[in-house]
PDB file of N, CA, C and O in Angstrom:
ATOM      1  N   UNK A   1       0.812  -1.194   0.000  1.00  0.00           N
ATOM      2  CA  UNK A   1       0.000   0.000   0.000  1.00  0.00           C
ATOM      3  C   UNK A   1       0.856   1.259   0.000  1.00  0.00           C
ATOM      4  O   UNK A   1       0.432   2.192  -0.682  1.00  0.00           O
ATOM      5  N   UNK A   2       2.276   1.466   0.823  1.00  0.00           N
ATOM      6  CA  UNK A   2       2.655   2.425   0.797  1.00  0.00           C
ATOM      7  C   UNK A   2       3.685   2.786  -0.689  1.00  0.00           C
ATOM      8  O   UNK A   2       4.137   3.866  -1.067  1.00  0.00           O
ATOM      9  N   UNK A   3       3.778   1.758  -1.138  1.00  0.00           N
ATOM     10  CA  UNK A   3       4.258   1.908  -2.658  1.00  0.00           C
ATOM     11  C   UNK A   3       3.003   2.449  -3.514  1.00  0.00           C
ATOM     12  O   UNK A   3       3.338   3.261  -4.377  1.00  0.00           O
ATOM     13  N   UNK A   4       1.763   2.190  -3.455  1.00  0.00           N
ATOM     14  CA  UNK A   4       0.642   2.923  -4.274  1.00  0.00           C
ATOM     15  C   UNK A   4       0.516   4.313  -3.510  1.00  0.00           C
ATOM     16  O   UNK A   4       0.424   5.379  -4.118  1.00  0.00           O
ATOM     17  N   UNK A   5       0.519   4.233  -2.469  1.00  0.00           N
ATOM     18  CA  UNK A   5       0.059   6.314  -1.646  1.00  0.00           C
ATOM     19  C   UNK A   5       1.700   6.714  -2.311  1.00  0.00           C
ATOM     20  O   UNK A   5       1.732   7.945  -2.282  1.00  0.00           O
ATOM     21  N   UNK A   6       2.592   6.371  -2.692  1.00  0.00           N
ATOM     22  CA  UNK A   6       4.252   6.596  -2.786  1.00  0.00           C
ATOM     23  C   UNK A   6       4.696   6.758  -3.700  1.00  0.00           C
ATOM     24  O   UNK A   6       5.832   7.161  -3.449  1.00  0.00           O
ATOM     25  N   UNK A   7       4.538   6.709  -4.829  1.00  0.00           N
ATOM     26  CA  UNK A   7       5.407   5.626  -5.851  1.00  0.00           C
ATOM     27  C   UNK A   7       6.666   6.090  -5.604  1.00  0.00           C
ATOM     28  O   UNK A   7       6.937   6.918  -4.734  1.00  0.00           O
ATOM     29  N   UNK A   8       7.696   5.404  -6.595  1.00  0.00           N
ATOM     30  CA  UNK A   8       8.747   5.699  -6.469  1.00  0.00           C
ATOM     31  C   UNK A   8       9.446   7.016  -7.375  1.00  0.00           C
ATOM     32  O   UNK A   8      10.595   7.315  -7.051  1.00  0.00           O
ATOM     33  N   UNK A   9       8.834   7.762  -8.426  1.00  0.00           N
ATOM     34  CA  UNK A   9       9.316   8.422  -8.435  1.00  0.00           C
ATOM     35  C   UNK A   9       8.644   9.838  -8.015  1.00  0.00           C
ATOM     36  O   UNK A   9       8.749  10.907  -8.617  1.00  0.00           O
ATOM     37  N   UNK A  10       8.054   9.612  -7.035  1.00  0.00           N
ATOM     38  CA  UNK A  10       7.282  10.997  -6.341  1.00  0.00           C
ATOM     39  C   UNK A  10       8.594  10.521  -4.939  1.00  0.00           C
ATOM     40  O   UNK A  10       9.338  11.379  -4.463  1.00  0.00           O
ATOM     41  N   UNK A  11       8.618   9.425  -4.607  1.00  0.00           N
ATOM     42  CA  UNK A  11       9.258   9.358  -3.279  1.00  0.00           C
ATOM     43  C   UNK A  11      10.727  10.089  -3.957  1.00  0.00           C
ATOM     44  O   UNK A  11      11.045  11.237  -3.648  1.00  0.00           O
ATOM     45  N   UNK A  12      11.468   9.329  -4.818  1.00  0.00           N
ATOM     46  CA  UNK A  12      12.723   9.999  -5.175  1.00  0.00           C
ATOM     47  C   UNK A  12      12.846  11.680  -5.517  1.00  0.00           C
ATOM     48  O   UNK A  12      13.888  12.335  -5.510  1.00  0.00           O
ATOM     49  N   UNK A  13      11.803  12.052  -5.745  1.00  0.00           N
ATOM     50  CA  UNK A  13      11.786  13.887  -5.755  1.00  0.00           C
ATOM     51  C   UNK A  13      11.791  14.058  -4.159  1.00  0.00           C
ATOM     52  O   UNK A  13      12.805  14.636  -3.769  1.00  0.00           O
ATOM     53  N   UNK A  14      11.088  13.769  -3.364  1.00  0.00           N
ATOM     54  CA  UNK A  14      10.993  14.357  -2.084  1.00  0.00           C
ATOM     55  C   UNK A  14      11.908  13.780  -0.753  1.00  0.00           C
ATOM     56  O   UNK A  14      11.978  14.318   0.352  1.00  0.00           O
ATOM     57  N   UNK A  15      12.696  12.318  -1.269  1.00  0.00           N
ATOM     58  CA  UNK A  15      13.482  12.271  -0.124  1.00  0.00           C
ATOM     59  C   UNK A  15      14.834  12.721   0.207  1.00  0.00           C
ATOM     60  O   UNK A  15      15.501  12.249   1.128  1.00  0.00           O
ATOM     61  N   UNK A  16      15.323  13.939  -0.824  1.00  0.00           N
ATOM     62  CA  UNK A  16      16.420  14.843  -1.066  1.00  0.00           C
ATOM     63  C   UNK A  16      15.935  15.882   0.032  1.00  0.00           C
ATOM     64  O   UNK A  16      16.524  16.174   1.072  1.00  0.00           O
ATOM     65  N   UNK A  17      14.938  16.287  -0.357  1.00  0.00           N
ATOM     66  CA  UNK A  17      14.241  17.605   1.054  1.00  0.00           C
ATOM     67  C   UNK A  17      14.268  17.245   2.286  1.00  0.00           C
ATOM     68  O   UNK A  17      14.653  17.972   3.202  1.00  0.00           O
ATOM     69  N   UNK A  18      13.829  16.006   2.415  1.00  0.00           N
ATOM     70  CA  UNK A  18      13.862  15.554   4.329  1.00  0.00           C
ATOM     71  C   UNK A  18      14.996  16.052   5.215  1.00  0.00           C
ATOM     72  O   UNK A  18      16.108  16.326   4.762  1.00  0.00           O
ATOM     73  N   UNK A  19      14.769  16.124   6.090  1.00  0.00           N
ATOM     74  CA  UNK A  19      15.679  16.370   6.889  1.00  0.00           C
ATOM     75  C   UNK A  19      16.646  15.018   7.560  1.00  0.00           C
ATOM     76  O   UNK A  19      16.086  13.953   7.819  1.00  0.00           O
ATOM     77  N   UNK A  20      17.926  15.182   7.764  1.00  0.00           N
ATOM     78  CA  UNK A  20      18.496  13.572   7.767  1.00  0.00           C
ATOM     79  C   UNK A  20      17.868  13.667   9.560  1.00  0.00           C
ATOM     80  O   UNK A  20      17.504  14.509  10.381  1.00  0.00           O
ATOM     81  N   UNK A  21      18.101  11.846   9.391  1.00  0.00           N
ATOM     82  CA  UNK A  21      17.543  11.983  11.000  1.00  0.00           C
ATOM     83  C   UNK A  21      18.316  12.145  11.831  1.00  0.00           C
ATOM     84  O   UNK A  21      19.535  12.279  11.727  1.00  0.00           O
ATOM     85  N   UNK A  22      17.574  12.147  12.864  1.00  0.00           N
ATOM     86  CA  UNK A  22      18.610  12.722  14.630  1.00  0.00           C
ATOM     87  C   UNK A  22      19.258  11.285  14.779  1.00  0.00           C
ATOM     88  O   UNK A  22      18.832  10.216  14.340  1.00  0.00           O
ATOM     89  N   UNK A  23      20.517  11.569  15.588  1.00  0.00           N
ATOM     90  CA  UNK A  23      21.313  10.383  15.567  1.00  0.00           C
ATOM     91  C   UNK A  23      20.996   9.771  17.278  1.00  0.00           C
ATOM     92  O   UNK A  23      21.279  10.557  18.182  1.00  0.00           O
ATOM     93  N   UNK A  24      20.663   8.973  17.500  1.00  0.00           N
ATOM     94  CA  UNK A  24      19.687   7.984  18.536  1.00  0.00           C
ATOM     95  C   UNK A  24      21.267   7.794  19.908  1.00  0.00           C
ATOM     96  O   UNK A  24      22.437   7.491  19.678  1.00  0.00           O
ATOM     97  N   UNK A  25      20.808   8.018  20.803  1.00  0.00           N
ATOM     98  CA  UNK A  25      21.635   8.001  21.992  1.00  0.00           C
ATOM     99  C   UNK A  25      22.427   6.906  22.253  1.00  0.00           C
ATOM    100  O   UNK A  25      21.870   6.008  21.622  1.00  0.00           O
ATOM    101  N   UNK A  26      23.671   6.297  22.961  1.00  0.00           N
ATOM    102  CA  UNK A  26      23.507   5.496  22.993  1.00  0.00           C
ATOM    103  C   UNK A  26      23.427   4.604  24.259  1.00  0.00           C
ATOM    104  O   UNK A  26      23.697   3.407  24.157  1.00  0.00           O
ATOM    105  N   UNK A  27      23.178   4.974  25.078  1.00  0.00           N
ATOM    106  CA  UNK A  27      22.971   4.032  26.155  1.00  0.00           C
ATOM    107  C   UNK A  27      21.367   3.515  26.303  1.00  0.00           C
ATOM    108  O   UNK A  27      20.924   2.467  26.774  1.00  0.00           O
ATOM    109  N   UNK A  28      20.842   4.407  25.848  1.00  0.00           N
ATOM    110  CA  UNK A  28      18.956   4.283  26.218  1.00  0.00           C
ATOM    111  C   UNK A  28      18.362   5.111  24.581  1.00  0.00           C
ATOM    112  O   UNK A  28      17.937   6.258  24.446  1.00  0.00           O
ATOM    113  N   UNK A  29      18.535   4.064  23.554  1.00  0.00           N
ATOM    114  CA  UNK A  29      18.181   5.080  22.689  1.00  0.00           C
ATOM    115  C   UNK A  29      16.672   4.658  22.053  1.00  0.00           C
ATOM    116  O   UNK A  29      16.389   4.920  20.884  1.00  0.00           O
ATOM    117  N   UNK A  30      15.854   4.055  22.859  1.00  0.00           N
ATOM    118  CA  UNK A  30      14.688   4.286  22.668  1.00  0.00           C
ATOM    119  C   UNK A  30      13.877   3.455  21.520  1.00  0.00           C
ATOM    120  O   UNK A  30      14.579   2.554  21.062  1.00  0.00           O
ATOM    121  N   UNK A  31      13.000   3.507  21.131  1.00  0.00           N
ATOM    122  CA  UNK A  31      12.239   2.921  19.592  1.00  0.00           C
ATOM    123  C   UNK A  31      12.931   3.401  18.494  1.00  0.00           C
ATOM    124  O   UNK A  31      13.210   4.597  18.401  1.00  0.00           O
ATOM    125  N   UNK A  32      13.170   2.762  17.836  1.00  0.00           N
ATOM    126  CA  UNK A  32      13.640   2.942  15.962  1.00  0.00           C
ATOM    127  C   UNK A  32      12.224   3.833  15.873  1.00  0.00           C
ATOM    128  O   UNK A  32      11.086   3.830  16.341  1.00  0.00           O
ATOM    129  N   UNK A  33      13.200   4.715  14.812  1.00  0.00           N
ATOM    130  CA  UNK A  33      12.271   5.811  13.885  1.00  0.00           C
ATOM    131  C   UNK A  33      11.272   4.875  13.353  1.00  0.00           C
ATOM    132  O   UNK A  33      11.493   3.668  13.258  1.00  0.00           O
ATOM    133  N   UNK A  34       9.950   5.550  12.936  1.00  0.00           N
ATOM    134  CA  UNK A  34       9.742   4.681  12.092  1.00  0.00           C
ATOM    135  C   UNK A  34      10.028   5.467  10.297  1.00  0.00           C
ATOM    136  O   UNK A  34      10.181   6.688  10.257  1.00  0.00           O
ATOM    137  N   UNK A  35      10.059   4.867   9.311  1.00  0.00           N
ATOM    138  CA  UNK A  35      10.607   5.257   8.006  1.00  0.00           C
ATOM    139  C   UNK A  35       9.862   6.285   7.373  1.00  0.00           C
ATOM    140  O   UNK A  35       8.651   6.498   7.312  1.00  0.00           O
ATOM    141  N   UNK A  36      10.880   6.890   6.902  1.00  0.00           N
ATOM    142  CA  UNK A  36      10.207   8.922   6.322  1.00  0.00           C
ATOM    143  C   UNK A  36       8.990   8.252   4.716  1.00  0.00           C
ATOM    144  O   UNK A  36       8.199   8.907   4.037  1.00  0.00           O
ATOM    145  N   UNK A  37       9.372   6.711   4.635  1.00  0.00           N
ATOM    146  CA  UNK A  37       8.319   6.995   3.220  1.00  0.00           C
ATOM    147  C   UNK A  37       7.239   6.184   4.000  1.00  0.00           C
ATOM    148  O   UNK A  37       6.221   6.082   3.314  1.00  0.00           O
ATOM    149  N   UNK A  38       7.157   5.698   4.967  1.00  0.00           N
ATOM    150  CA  UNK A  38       5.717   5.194   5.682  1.00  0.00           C
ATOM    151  C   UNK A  38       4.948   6.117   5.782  1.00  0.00           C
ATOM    152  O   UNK A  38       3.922   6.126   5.102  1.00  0.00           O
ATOM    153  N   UNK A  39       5.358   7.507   6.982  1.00  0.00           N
ATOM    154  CA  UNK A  39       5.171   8.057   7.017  1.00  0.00           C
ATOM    155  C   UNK A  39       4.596   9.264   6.512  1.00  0.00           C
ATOM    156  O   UNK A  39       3.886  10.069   7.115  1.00  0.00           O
ATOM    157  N   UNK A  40       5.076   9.293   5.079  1.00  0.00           N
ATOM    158  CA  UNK A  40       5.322  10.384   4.366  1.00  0.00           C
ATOM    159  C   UNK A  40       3.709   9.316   3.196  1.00  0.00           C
ATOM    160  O   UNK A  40       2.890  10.071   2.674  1.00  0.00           O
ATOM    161  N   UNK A  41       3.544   8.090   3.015  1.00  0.00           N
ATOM    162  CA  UNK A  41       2.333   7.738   2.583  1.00  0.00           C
ATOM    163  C   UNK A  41       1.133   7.021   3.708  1.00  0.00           C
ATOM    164  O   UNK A  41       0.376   6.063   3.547  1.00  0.00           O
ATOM    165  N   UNK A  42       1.344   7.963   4.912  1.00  0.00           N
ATOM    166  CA  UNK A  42       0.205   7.964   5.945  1.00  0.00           C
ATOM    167  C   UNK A  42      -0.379   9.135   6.017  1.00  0.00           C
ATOM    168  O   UNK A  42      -1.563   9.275   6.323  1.00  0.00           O
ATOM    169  N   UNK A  43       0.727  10.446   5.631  1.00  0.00           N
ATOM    170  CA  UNK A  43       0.118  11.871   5.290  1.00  0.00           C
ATOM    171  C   UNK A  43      -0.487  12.047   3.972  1.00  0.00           C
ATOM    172  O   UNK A  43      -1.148  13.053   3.712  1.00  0.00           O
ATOM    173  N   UNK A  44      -0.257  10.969   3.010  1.00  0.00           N
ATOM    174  CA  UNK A  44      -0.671  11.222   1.914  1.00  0.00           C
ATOM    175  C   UNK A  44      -2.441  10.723   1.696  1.00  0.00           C
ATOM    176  O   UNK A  44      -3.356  11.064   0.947  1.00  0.00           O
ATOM    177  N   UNK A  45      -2.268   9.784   2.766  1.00  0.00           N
ATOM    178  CA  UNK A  45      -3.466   8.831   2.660  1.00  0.00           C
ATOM    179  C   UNK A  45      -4.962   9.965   3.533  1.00  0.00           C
ATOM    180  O   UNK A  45      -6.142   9.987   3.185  1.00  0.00           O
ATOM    181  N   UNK A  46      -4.504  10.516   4.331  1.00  0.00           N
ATOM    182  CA  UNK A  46      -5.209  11.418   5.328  1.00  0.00           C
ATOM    183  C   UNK A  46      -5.377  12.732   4.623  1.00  0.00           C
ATOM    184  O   UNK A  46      -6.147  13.466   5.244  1.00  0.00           O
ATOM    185  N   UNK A  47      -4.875  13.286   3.469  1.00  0.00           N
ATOM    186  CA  UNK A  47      -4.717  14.327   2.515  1.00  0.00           C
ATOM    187  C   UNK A  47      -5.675  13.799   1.869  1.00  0.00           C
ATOM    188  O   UNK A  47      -6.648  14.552   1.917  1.00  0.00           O
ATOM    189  N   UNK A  48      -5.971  12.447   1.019  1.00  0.00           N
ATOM    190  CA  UNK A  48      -6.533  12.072   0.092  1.00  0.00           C
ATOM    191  C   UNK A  48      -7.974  11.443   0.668  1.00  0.00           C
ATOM    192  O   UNK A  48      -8.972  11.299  -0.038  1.00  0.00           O
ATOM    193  N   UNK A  49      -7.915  11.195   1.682  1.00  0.00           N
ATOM    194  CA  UNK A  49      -9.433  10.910   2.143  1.00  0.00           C
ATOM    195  C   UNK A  49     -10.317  11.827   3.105  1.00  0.00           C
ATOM    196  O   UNK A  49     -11.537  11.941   3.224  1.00  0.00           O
ATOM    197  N   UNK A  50      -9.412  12.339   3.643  1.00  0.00           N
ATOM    198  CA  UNK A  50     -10.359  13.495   5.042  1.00  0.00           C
ATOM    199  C   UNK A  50     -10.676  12.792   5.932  1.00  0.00           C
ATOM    200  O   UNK A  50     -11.806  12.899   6.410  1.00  0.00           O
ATOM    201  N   UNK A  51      -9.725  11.824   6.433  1.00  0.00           N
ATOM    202  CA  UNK A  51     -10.133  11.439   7.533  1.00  0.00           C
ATOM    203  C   UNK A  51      -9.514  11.728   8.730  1.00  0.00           C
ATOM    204  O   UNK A  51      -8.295  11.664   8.575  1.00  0.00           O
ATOM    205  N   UNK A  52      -9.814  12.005   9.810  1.00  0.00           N
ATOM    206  CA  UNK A  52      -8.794  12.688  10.927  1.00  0.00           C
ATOM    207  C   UNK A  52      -7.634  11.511  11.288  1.00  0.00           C
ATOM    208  O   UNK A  52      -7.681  10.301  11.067  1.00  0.00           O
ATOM    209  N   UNK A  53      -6.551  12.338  11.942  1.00  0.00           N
ATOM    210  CA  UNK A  53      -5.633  11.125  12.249  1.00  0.00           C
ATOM    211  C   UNK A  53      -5.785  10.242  13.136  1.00  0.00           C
ATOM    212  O   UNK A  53      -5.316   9.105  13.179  1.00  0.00           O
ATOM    213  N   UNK A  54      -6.246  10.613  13.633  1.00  0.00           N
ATOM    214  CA  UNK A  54      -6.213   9.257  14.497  1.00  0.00           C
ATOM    215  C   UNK A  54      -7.535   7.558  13.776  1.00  0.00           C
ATOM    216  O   UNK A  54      -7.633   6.392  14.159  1.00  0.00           O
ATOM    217  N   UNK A  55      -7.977   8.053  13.090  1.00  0.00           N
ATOM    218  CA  UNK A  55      -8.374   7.386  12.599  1.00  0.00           C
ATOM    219  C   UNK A  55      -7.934   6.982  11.283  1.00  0.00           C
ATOM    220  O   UNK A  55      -8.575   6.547  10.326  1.00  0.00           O
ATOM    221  N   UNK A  56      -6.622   7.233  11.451  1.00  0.00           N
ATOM    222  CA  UNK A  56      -5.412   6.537  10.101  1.00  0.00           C
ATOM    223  C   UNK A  56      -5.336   4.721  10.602  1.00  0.00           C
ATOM    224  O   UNK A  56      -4.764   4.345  11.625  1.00  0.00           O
ATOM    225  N   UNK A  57      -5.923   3.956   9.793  1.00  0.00           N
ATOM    226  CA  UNK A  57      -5.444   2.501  10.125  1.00  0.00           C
ATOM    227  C   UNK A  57      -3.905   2.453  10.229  1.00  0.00           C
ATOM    228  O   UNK A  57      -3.109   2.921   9.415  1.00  0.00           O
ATOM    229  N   UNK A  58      -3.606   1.742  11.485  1.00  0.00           N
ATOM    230  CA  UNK A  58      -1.882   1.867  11.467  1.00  0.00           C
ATOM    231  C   UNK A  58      -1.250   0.623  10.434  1.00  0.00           C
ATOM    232  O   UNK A  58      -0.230   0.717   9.751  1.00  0.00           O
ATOM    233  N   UNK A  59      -1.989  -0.326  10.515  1.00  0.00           N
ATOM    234  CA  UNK A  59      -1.674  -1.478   9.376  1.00  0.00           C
ATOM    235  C   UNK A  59      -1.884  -1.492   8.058  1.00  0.00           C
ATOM    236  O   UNK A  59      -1.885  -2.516   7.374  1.00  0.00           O
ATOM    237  N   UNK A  60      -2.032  -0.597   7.735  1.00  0.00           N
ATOM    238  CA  UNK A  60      -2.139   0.134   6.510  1.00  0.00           C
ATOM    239  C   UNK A  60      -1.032   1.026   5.985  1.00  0.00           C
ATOM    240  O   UNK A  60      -0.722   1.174   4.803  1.00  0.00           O
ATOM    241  N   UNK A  61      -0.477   1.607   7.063  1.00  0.00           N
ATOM    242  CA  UNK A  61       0.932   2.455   6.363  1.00  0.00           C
ATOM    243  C   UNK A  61       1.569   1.935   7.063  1.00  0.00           C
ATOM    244  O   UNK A  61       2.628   1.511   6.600  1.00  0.00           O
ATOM    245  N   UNK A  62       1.328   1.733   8.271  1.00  0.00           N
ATOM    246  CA  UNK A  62       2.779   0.826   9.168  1.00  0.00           C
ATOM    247  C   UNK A  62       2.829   2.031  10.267  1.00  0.00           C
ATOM    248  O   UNK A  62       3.596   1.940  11.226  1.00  0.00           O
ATOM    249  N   UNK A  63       2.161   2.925  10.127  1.00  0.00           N
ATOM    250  CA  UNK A  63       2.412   3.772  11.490  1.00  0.00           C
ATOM    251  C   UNK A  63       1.014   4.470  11.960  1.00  0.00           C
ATOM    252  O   UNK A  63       0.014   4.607  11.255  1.00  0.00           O
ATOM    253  N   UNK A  64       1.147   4.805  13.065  1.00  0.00           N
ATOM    254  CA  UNK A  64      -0.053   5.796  13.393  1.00  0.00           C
ATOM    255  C   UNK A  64      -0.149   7.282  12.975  1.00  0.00           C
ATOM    256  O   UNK A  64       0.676   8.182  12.813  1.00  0.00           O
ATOM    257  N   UNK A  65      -1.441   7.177  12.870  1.00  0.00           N
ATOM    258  CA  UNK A  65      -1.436   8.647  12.211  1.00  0.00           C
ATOM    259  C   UNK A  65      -1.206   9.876  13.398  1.00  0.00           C
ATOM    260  O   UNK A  65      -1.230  11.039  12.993  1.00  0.00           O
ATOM    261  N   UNK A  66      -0.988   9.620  14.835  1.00  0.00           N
ATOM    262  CA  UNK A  66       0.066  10.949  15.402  1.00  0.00           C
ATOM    263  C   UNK A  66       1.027  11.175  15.251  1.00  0.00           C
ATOM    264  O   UNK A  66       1.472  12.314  15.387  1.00  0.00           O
ATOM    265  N   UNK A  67       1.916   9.863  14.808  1.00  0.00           N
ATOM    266  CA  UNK A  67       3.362   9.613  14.325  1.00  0.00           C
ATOM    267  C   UNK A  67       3.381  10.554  12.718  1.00  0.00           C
ATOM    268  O   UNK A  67       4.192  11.379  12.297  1.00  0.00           O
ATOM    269  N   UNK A  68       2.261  10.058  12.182  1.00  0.00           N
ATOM    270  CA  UNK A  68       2.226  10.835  10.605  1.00  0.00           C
ATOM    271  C   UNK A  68       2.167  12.471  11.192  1.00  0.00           C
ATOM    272  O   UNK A  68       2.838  13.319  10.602  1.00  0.00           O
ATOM    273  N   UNK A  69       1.589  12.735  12.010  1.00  0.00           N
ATOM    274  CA  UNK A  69       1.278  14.369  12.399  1.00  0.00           C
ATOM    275  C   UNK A  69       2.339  14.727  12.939  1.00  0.00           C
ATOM    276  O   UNK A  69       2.439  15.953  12.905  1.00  0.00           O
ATOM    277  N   UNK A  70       3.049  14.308  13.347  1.00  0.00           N
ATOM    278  CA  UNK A  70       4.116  14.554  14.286  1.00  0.00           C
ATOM    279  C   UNK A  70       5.271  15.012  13.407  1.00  0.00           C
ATOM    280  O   UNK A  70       5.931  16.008  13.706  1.00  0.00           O
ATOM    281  N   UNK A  71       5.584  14.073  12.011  1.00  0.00           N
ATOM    282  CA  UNK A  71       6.371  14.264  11.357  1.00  0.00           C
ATOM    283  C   UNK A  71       6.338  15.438  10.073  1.00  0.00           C
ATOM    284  O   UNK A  71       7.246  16.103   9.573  1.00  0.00           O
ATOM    285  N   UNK A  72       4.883  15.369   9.790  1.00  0.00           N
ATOM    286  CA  UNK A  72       4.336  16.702   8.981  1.00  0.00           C
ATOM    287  C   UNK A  72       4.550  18.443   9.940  1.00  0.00           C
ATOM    288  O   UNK A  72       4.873  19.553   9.517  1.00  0.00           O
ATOM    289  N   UNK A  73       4.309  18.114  10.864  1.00  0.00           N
ATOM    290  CA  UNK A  73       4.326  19.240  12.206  1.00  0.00           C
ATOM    291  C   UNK A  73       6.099  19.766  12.199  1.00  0.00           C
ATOM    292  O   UNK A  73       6.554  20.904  12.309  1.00  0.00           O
ATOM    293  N   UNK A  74       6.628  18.793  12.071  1.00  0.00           N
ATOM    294  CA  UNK A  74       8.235  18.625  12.553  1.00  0.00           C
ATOM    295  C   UNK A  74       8.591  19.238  10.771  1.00  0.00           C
ATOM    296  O   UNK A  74       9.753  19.369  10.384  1.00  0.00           O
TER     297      UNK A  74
END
């Protein structure tokens, strides 16, 4: 699914802009990111339907849609 909200050459225009990620601590460094193109087709999916986030299926992009808000916000 996130290859259809994604494709690949919409993802290859926009993952030059991202910002690289924060580099994770290391004694206590917490949950793995989850990935800028999950993400990036969980905002696409909530753009394209109108549905609020939290009512983003997380098994559907692989993340929750506060995680998607969080990263659009950021």
């Amino acid at each position: 699914m996130i290859e259809e909200l994604v494709p690949d050459g919409l993802w290859e225009r926009v993952a030059p802009l991202l910002p690289p990620p924060k580099p994770r601590r290391h004694r206590y460094p917490g949950r793995r990111p989850i990935d800028d193109r999950a993400a990036l087709a969980g905002i696409v999916f909530v753009l394209k339907t109108g549905i609020t986030w939290n009512q983003l299926p997380t098994s559907l992009v692989g993340c929750s849609g506060v995680t998607c808000w969080r990263r659009l916000r950021d």
